[in-house]
C-alpha angles and dihedrals in degrees: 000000000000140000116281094223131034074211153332125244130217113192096211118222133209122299115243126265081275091049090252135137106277115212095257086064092043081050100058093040094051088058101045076055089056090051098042088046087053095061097241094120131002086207127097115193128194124184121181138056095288095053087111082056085052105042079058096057097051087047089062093046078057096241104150121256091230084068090063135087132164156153130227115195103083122119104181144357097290087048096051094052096045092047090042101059091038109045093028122016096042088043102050100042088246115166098161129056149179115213114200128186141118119319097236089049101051092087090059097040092048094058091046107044087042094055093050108036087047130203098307093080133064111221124188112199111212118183125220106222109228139128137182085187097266130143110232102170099104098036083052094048090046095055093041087052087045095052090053094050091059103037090037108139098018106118107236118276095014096134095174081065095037103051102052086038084055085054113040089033108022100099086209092047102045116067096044118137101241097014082140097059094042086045089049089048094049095050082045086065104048 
């Protein structure tokens, strides 16, 4: 029998005001643990800016460096599902795959990550339980109506349409210092 998930994902979040894991981030990785101790992948993902934070911790949970992948230019949702499925998905041959964040934040994350991975992969959304007693709901809403704005007439998982839109429209994307050059690298690997 073979494994349940080619891997399994973890969006990272914001470090805290000392540039450390917040819970949210412990959270998630504590259940991709769960999942990876299980059997069902022998592949940890992580996909943000704090993906090196998060490598480390893995390390120290003695998972082997060797069942970890990531990428590390992400910014936001969007980003972490374009990157995702481009420097990692597509490379690696992954059809399914295990997405892990904050449960307040999987609704988000599914459209997204729906919309840009497309049909041809089979994603499971898994929710770290954690709260610091914040309300995200209409953080969460405002993003999600901000990601549709941008991405509003591309056909889901075209990603010939939805990489140059991330950069011209995405406030996060473009204004990047060499967003030509990363734009340029992810066309390159379609």
């Amino acid at each position: 029998m073979g494994r349940k998930y080619d891997a399994v994902l973890i969006l990272s979040c914001k470090p805290d005001e000392k540039g450390n894991l917040t819970g949210y981030a412990t959270s998630r990785l504590e259940k991709a643990l769960r999942i990876f101790g299980l059997g069902e992948t022998n592949r940890i993902a992580l996909s943000g800016k704090s993906s090196g934070q998060m490598r480390d911790y893995l390390l120290k949970k003695e998972v082997s460096e060797t069942h970890i992948k990531y990428e590390d230019f992400s910014l936001d949702t969007a980003g972490n599902a374009i990157f995702s499925k481009l420097e990692l998905a597509l490379k690696n041959n992954w059809e399914k795959i295990a997405v892990i964040s904050s449960d307040f934040h999987i609704p988000r994350a599914k459209e997204i990550f729906d919309f840009i991975y497309g049909c041809r992969f089979d994603i499971k959304y898994f929710g770290a339980n954690y709260s610091d007693g914040i309300d995200f709901e209409e953080k969460e809403l405002e993003s999600l109506n901000k990601f549709r704005e941008t991405f509003d007439g591309i056909k889901s998982g075209n990603d010939l349409d939805i990489i140059p839109r991330l950069f011209e429209r995405h406030e996060l994307y473009k204004n990047l210092a060499d967003k030509k050059n990363l734009m340029v690298r992810l066309m390159r690997q379609l």
